[in-house]
N, C-alpha and C positions, 0 to 999 in steps of 0.2 A: 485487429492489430492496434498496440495502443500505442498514440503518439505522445510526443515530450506533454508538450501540455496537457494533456490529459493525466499522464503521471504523475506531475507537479499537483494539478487540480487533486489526484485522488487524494497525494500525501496531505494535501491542504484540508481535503475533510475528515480524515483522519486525525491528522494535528488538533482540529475542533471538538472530536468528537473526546477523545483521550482528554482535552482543557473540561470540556462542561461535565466528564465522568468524575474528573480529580474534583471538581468543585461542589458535584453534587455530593460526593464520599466525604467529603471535608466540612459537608453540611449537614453531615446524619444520614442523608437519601441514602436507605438500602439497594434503590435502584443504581446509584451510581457507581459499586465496582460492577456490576454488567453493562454498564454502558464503559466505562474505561476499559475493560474486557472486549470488548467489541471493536473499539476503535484501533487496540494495539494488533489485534490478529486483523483488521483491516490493511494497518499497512504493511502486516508481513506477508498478507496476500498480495498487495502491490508489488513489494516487493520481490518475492516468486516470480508472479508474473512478467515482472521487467524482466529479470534474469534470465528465464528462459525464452523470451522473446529476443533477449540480446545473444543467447544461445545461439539460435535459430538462423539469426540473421549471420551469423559469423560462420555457423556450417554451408551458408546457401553461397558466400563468398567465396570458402576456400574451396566449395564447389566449382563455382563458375572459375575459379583462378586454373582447377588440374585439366578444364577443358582446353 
């Protein structure tokens, strides 16, 4: 289960990693659209992730609310 800060933390290396890809792209580095590539499907797996955890958490409530 992943908590606030952790998700914060993940978006934050995320956010970095997307910064050093645009600069290595902007610098010639052919490495750097796979690295900016990398970091944007990073936080849309963060993303995902939260959402169905926020899923989750809202079925087990209205769960416990029809008991």
């Amino acid at each position: 289960m992943m908590t606030v800060n952790e998700f914060w933390a993940r978006l934050a290396i995320n956010a970095v990693i997307i910064l050093v890809g645009v600069v290595l792209l902007a610098s010639g580095v052919g490495l750097g659209g796979l690295i900016l590539v990398v970091g944007v499907l990073g936080g849309i797996w963060t993303a995902i992730r939260a959402k169905r955890q926020t899923d989750k958490m809202n079925r087990a409530i209205a769960e416990k609310r029809r008991r």
